[in-house]
C-alpha positions in Angstrom: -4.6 -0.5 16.5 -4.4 -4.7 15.9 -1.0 -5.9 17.7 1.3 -7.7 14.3 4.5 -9.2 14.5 6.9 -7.4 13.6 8.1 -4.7 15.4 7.9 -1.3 15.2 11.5 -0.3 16.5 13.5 -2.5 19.1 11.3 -3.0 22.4 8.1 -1.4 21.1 5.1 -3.1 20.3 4.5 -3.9 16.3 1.5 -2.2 14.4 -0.7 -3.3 12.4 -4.7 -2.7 11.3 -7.2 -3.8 8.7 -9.9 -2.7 7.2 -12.7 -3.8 5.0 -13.6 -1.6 2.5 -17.4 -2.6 0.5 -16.4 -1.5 -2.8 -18.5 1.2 -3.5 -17.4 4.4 -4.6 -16.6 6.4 -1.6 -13.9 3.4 -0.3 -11.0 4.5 -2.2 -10.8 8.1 -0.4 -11.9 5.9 2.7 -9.2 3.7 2.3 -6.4 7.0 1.8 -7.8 8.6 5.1 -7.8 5.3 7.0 -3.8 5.1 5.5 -3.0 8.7 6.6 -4.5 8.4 10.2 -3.0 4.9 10.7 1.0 6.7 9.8 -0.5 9.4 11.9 -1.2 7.0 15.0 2.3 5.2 14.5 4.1 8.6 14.3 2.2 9.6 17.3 2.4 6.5 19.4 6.0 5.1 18.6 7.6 8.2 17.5 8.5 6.6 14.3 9.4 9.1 11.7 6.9 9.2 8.8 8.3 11.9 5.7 5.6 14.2 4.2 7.0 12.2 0.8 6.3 8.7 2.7 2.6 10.3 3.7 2.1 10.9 0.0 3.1 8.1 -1.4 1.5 5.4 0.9 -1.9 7.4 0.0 -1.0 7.1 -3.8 -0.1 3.5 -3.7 -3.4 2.5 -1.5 -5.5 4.7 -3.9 -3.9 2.8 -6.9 -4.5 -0.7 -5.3 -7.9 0.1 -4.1 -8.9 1.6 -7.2 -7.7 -1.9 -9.4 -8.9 -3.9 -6.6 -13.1 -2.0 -7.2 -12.9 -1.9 -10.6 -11.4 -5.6 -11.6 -12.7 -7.7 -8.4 -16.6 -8.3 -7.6 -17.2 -7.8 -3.6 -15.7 -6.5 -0.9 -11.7 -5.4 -0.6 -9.3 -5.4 2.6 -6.7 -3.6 3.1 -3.7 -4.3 6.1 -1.2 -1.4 6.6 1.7 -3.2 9.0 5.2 -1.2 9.9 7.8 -3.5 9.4 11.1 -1.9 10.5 11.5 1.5 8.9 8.6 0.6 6.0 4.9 0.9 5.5 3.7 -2.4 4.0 0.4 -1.9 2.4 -1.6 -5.1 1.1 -4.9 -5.4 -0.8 -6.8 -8.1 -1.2 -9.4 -8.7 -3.6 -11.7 -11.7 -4.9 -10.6 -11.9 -8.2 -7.7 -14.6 -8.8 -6.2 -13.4 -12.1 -3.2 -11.6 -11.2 -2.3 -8.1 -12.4 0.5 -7.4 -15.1 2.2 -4.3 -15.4 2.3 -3.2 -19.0 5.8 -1.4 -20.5 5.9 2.0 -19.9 4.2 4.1 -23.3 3.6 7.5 -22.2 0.4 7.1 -25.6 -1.5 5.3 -23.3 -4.3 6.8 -21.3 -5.2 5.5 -18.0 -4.2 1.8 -16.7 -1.0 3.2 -15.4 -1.8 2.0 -11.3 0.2 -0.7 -11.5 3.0 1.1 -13.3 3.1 4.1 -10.8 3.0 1.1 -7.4 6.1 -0.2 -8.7 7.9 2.8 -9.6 7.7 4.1 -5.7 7.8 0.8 -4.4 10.8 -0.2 -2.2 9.2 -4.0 -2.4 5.9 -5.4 -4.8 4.6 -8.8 -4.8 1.1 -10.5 -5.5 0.4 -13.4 -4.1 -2.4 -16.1 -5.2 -4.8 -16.7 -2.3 -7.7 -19.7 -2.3 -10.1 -16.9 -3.1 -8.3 -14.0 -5.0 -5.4 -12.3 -4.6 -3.4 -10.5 -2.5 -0.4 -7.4 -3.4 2.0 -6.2 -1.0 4.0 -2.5 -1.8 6.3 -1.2 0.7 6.7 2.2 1.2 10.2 3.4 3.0 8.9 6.2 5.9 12.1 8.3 6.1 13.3 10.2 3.3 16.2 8.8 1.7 19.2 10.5 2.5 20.4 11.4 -1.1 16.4 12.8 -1.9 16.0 10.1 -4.6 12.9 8.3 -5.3 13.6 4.6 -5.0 11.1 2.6 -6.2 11.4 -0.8 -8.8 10.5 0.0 -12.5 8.2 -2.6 -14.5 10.4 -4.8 -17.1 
């Protein structure tokens, strides 16, 4: 695992990895394995608690981004998963520069829902203009939240 910044809890070392995925079909199941094993290193290494529920979502959200980043973004996508304090931060980078818009909610529409669902289970969601492309942050609280509710940010 790549050494980060930010630390994991007080006196451990922070966590952080990358990974660059070629686009092709098989990188978005790629991408969800490489998320699972990298909460399954930080759980193992730093005893930082990781929720079945935080597990689930962080492989949702990097199976949303991945999946927007293949099929609106020619060339190759990387992915960073960093713990910062009690959070998962996932980030995606693609090459295309236009940046996504998440649509109102209309439960008629089929499919282009991704960026809906991110932001819904997102404690934190931000895209970011980059000199080639783009780049989108979601962070994904680890422990469950005491009162078992799903906080997350709803699109306007």
């Amino acid at each position: 695992m790549d050494q980060g910044e930010d630390s994991v809890m007080p006196g451990a070392p922070p966590a952080w990895d990358t990974i660059a995925l070629d686009g092709d079909g098989s990188c978005i199941a790629k991408a969800r394995h490489y998320a699972a094993d990298f909460l399954a290193r930080v759980q193992a290494e730093y005893g930082l608690p990781v929720s079945a529920r935080a597990l689930d979502l962080t492989q949702l959200v990097v199976s949303e981004l991945v999946t927007n980043a293949r099929k609106y973004a020619p060339g190759p996508v990387l992915m960073e998963l960093r713990i910062v304090g009690s959070l998962v931060e996932v980030v995606v980078w693609d090459s295309d520069p236009v940046l996504p818009v998440a649509r109102a909610a209309d439960a008629g529409r089929v499919g282009q829902h991704g960026l809906e669902i991110v932001m819904a289970v997102a404690q934190g969601f931000e895209v970011q203009r980059e000199p080639v492309g783009k780049r989108i942050t979601a962070r994904i609280a680890l422990p469950d939240d005491p009162g078992g509710d799903v906080t997350g940010r709803r699109p306007q």
